[in-house]
LOVOLO-739110 format. One record per residue: residue number from 1; x, y, z of N, C-alpha, C, O in turn. Coordinates in steps of 0.05 Angstrom, whole numbers. Layout:
     i      n_X      n_Y      n_Z     ca_X     ca_Y     ca_Z      c_X      c_Y      c_Z      o_X      o_Y      o_Z
   NUM        X        Y        Z        X        Y        Z        X        Y        Z        X        Y        Z
...
This chain:
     i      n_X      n_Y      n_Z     ca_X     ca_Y     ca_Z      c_X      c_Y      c_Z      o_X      o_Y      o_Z
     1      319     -465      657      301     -489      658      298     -499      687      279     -513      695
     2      324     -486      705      314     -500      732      283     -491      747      268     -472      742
     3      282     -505      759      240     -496      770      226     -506      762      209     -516      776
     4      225     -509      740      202     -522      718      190     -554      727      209     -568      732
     5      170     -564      729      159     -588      740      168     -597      711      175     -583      691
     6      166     -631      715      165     -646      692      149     -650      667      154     -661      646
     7      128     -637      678      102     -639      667      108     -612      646      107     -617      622
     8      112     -596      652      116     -569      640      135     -577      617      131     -578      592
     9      154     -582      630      178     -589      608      170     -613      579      179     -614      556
    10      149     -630      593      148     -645      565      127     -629      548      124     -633      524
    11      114     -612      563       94     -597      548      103     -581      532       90     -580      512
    12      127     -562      532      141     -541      521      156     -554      500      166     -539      482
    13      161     -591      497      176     -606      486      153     -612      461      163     -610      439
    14      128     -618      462      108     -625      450       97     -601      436       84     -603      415
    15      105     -572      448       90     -551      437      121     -548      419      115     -538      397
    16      140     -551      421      159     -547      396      156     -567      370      161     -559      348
    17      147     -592      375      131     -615      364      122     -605      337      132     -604      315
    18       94     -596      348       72     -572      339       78     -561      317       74     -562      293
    19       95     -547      338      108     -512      322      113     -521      300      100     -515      279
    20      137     -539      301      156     -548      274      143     -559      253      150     -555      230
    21      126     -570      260       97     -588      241       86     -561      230       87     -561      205
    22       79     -542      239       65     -522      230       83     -500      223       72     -482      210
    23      106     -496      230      129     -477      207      129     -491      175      132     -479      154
    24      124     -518      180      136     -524      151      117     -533      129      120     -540      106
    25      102     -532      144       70     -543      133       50     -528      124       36     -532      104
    26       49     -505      145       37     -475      140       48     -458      139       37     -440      125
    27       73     -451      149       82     -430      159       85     -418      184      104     -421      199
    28       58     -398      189       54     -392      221       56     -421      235       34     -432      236
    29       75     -435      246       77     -451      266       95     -447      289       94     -460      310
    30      113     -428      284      137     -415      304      127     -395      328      139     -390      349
    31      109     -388      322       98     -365      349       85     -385      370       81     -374      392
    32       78     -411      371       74     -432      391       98     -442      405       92     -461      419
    33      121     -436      406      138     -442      432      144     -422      441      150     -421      464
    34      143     -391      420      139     -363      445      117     -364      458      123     -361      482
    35       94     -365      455       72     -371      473       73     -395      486       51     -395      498
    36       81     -409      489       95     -442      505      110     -425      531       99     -424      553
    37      134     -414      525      149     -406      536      141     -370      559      149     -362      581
    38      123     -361      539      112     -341      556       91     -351      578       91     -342      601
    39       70     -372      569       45     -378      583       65     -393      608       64     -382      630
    40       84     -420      606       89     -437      617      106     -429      638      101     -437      660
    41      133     -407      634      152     -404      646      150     -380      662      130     -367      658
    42      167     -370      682      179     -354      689      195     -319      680      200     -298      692
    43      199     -332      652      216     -319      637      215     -299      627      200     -301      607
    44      227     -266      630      228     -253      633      225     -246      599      243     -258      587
    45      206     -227      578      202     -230      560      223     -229      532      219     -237      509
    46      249     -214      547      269     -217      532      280     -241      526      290     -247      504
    47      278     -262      554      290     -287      546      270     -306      538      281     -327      534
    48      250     -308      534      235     -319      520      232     -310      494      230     -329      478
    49      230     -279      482      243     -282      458      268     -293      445      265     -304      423
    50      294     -291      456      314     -299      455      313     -329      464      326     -342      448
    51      305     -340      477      300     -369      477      285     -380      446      295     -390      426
    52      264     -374      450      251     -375      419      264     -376      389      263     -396      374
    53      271     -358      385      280     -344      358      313     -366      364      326     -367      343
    54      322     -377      379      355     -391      374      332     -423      368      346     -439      355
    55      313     -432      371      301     -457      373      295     -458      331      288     -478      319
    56      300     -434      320      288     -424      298      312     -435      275      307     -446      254
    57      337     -431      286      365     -432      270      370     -463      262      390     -463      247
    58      363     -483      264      362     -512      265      331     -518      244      330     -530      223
    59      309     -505      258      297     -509      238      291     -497      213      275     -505      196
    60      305     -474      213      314     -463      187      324     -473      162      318     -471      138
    61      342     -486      177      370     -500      159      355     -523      147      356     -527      122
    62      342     -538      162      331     -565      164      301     -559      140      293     -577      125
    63      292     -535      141      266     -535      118      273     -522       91      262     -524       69
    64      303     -505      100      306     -497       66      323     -528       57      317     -538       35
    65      337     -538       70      354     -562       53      322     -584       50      321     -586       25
    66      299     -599       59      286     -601       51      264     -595       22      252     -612        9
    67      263     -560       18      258     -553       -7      269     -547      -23      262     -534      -43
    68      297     -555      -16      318     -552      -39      323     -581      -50      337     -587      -70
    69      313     -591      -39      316     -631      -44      283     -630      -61      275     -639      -83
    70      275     -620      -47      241     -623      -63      243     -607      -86      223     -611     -101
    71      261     -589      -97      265     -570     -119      251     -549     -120      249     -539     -143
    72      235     -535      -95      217     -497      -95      248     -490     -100      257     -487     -122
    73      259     -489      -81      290     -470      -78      313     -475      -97      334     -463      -95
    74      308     -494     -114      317     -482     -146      307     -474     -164      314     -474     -188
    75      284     -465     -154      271     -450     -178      279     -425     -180      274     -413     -160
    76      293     -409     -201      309     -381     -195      283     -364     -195      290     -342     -203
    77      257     -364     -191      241     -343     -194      232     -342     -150      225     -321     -140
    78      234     -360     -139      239     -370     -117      254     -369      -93      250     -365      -69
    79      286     -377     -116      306     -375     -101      307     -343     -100      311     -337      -76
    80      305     -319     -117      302     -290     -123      291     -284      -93      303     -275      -73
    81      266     -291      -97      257     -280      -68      269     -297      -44      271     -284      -23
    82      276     -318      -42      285     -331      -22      312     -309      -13      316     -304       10
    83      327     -297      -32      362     -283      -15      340     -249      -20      349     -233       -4
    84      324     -240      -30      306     -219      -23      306     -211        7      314     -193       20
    85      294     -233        9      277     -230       47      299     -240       65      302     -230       87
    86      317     -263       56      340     -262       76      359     -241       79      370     -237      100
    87      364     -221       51      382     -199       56      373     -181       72      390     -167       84
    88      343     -177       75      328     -157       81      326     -166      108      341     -150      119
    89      318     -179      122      319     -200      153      344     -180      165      338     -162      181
    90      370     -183      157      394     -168      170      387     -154      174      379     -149      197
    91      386     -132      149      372      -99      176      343     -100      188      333      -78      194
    92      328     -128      193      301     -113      200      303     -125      234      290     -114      252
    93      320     -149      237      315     -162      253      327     -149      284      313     -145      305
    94      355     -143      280      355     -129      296      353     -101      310      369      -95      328
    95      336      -86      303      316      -70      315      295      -83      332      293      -73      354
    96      281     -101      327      270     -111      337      278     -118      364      266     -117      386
    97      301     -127      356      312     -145      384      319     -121      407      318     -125      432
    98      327      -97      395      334      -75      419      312      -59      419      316      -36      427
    99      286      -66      412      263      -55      423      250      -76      449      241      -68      470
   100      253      -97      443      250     -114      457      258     -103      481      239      -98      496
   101      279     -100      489      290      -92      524      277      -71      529      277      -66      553
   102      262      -53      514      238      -42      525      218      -40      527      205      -20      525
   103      204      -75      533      181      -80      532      178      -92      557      195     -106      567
   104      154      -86      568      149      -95      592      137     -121      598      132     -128      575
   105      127     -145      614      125     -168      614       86     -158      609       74     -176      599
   106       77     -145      613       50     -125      610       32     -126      575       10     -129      565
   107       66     -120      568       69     -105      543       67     -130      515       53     -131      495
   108       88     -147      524       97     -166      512       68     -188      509       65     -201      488
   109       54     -188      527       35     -209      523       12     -187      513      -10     -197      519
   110        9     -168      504      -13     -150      497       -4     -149      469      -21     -143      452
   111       28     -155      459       31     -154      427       30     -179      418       21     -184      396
   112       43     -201      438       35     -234      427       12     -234      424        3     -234      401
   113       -4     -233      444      -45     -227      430      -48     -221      405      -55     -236      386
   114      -43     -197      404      -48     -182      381      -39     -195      352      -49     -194      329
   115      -14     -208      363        3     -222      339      -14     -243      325      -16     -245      300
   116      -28     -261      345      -34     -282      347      -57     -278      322      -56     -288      300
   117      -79     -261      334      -91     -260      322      -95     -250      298     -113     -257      282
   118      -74     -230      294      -67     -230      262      -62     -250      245      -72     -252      223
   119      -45     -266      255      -36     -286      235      -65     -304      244      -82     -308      227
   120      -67     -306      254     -105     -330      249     -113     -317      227     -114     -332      207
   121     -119     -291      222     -126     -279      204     -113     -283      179     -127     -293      161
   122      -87     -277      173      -68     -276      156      -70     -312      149      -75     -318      125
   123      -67     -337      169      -77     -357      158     -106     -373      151     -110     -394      139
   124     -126     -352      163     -150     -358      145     -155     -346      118     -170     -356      101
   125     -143     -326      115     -137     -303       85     -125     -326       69     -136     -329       47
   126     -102     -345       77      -91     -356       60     -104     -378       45     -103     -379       21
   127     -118     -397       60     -138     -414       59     -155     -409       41     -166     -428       29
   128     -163     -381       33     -185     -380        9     -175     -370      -15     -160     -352      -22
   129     -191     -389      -24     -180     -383      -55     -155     -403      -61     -143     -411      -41
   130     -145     -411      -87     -122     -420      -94     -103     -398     -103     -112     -376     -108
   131      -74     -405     -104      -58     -397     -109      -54     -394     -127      -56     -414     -141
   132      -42     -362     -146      -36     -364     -172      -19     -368     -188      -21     -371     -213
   133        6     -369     -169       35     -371     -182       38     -338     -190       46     -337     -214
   134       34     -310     -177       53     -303     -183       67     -290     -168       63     -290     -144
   135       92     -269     -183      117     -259     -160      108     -230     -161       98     -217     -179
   136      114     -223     -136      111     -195     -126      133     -178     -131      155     -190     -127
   137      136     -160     -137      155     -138     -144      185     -141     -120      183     -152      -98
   138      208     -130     -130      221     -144     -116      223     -121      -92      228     -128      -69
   139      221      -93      -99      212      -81      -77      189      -84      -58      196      -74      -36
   140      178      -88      -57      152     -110      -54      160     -130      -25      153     -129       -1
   141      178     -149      -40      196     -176      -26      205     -156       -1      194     -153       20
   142      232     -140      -12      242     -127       -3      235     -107       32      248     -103       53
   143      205     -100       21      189      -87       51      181     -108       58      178     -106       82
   144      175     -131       51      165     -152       77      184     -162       94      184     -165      118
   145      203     -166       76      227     -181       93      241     -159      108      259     -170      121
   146      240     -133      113      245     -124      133      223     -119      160      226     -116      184
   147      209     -119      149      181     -120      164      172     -147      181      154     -148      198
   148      183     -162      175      174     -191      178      200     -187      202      195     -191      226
   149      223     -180      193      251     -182      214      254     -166      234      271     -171      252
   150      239     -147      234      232     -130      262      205     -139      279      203     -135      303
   151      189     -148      268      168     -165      288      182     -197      288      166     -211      301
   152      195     -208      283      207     -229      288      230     -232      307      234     -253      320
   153      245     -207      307      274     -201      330      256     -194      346      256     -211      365
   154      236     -174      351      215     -169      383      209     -189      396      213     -193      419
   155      198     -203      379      178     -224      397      189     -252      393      175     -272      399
   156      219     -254      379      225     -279      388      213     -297      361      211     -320      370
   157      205     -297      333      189     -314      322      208     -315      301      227     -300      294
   158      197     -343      288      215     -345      251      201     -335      231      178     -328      236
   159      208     -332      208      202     -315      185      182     -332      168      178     -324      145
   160      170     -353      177      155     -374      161      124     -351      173      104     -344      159
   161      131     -344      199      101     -346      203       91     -322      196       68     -318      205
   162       97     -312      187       85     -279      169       94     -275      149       83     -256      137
   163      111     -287      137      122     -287      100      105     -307       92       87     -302       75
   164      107     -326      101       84     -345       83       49     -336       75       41     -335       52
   165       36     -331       95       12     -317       88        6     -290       73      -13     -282       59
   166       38     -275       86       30     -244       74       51     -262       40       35     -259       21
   167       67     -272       32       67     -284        2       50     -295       -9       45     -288      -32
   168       31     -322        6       14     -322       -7       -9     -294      -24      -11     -283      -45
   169      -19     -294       -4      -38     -259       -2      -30     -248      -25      -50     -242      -39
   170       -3     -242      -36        8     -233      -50        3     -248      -83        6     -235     -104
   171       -1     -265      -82       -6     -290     -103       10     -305     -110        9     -317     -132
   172       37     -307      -85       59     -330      -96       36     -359      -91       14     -362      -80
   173       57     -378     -104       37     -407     -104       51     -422      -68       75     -420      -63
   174       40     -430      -58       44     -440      -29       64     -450      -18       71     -446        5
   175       76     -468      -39      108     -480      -37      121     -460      -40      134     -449      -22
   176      120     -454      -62      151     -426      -63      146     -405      -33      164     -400      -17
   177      125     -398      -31      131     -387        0      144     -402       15      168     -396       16
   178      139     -418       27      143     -441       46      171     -441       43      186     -435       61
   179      178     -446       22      203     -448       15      226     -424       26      242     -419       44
   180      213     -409       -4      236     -380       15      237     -377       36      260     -376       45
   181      212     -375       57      212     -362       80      224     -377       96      233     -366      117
   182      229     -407       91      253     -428      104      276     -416      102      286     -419      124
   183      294     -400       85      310     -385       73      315     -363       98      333     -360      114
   184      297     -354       95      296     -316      106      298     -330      139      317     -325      153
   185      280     -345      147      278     -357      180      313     -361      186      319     -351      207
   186      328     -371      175      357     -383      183      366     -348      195      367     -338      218
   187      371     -336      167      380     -301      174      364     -290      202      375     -281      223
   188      340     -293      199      327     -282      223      334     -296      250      334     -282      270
   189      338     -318      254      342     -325      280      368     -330      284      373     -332      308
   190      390     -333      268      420     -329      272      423     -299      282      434     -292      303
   191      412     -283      267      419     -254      269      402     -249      297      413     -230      308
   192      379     -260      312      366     -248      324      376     -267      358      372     -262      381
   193      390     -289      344      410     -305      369      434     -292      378      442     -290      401
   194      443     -285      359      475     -267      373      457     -248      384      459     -253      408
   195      439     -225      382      437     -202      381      424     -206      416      426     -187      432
   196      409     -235      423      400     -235      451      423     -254      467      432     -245      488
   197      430     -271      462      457     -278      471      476     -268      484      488     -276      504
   198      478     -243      467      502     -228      477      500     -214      503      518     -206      518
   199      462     -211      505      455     -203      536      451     -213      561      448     -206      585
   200      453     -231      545      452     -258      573      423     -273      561      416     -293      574
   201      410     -267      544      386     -275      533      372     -295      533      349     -296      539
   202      390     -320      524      378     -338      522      383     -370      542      401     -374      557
   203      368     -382      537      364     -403      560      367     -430      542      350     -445      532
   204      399     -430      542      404     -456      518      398     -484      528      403     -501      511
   205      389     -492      547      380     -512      554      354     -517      541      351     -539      530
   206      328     -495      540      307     -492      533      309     -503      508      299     -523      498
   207      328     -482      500      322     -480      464      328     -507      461      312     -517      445
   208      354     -532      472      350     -561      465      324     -567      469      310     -569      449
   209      316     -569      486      289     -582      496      261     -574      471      246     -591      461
   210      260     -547      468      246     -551      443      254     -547      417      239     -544      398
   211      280     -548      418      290     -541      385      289     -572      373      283     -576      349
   212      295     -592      390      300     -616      377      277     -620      369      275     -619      344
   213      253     -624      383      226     -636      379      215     -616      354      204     -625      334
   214      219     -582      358      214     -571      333      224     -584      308      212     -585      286
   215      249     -593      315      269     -604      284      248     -622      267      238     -618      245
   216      245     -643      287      229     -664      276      207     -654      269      200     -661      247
   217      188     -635      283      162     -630      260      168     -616      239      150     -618      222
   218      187     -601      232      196     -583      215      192     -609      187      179     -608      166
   219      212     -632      197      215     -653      168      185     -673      162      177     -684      142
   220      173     -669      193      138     -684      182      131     -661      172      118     -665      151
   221      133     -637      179      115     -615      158      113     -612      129       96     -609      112
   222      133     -613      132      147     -617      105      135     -633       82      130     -628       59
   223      132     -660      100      118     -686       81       89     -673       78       76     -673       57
   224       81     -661      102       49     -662       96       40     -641       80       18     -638       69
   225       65     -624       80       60     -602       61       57     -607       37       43     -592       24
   226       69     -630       23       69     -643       -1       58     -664      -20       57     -668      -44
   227       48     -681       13       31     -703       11       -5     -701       16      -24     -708        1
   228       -3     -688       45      -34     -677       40      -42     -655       46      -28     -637       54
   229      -73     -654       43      -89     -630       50      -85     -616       67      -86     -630       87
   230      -79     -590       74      -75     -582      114      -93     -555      110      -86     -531      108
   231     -122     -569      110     -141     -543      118     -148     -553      145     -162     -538      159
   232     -140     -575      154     -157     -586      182     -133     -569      203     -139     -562      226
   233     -102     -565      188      -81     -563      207      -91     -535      204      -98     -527      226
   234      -95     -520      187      -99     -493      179     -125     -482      204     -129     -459      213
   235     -138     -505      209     -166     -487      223     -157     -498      252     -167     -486      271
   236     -141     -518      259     -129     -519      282     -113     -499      291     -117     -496      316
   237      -96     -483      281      -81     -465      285      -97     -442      290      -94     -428      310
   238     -113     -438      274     -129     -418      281     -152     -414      304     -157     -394      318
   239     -162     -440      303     -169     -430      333     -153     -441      362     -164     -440      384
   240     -126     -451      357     -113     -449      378     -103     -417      383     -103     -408      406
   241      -97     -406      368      -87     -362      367     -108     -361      374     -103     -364      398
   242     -129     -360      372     -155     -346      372     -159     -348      407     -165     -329      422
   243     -155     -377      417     -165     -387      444     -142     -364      461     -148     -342      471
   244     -124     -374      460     -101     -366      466      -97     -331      467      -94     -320      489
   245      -97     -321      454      -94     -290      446     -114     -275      472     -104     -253      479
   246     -133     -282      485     -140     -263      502     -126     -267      527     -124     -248      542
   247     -114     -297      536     -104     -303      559      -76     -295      563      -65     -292      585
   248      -64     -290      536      -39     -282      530      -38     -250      542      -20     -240      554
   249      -61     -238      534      -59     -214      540      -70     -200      575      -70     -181      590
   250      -79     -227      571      -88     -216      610      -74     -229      629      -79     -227      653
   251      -49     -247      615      -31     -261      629       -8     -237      632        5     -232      652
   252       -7     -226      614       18     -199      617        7     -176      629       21     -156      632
């Protein structure tokens, strides 16, 4: 964190803000303090994933005990997929994380792009149409949540922001995503925190600076997820990836 103007720092504090509002609200809201942290800092792409993905373990905890108070995560058709995609997170996540040390700072902003704009995609897919309530095969669960844990240990992100849209997609109903993937996010960024840690990875000062402010949007997400409409948050997000995604890639 040393270097950083002041100005930067409340910005990276505001873009965890964001994030957390939009992990728990939509889902894809967690890939906005890796792009915070890539656009803003210095930081070498390992530790900006590893900064990232430890900011994830707090608000993990903080959105499944939320929909376990709201009752998605006692629903046993729910809770099923919720220890699905967290069992599956262990082996997916870290691979990810030791592909990571072979990615170049070039490289890294040419797959955040790329990322970005998938999930715009993946959250405009979600947006249409309603939800039908139903569950996907548990093999099914099974390949996302490893899939979801190896692009999540790479690039540093939580499991809300690609389990939720690719579950919806699938025809779970919006909450029970939301829910599980609060679930599977704890596994992925515990497992994906030791695994950059142990390299010297992460920049625990950072991760206070935006893990706290993530915390708190994580519990307004939450409300708004339940209280109102979020196609306005839904088309915000999307064209913030959208803006974002080419500078990301000509910034690396």
């Amino acid at each position: 964190m040393e270097g950083l103007s002041a100005g930067v720092l409340v910005l990276l504090a505001v873009i965890g803000l964001i994030g957390g509002v939009g992990i728990a609200a939509v889902g894809p809201g967690g890939v906005l303090p890796t792009i915070g942290l890539f656009v803003l800092t210095p930081l070498a792409p390992a530790t900006v994933a590893g900064t990232a993905i430890a900011t994830n373990i707090a608000t993990g905890v903080a959105g499944t005990a939320a929909y376990t108070v709201s009752g998605q995560l006692r629903d046993p058709a729910t809770r099923r997929t919720a220890w699905i995609l967290a069992g599956t997170a262990v082996a997916g996540t870290p691979p990810g994380v030791v592909v990571n040390g072979q990615v170049s700072a070039r490289s890294f902003g040419i797959l955040l792009a790329i990322f970005s704009v998938a999930v715009a995609a993946l959250v405009w897919r979600r947006g249409r149409g309603p939800a039908v309530g139903a569950r996907p095969r548990d093999a099914v669960v099974a390949g996302l949540g490893l899939a979801v844990g190896l692009v999540s240990g790479l690039l540093g992100l939580g499991g809300p922001l690609l389990s939720v849209p690719l579950l919806v997609a699938l025809g779970v109903e919006a909450l029970a995503a939301l829910a599980a993937a609060q679930a599977q996010s704890v596994v992925i960024a515990t497992v994906g925190t030791v695994g950059y840690a142990l390299s010297g990875r992460v920049d625990w000062a950072l991760v206070l600076l935006i893990g706290l402010p993530e915390l708190a949007g994580v519990l307004l997400g939450w409300r708004i997820a339940r209280a109102l409409p979020t196609r306005t948050l839904r088309l915000i997000l999307i064209a913030t990836l959208l803006a974002l995604a080419p500078y990301l890639a000509l910034r690396g």
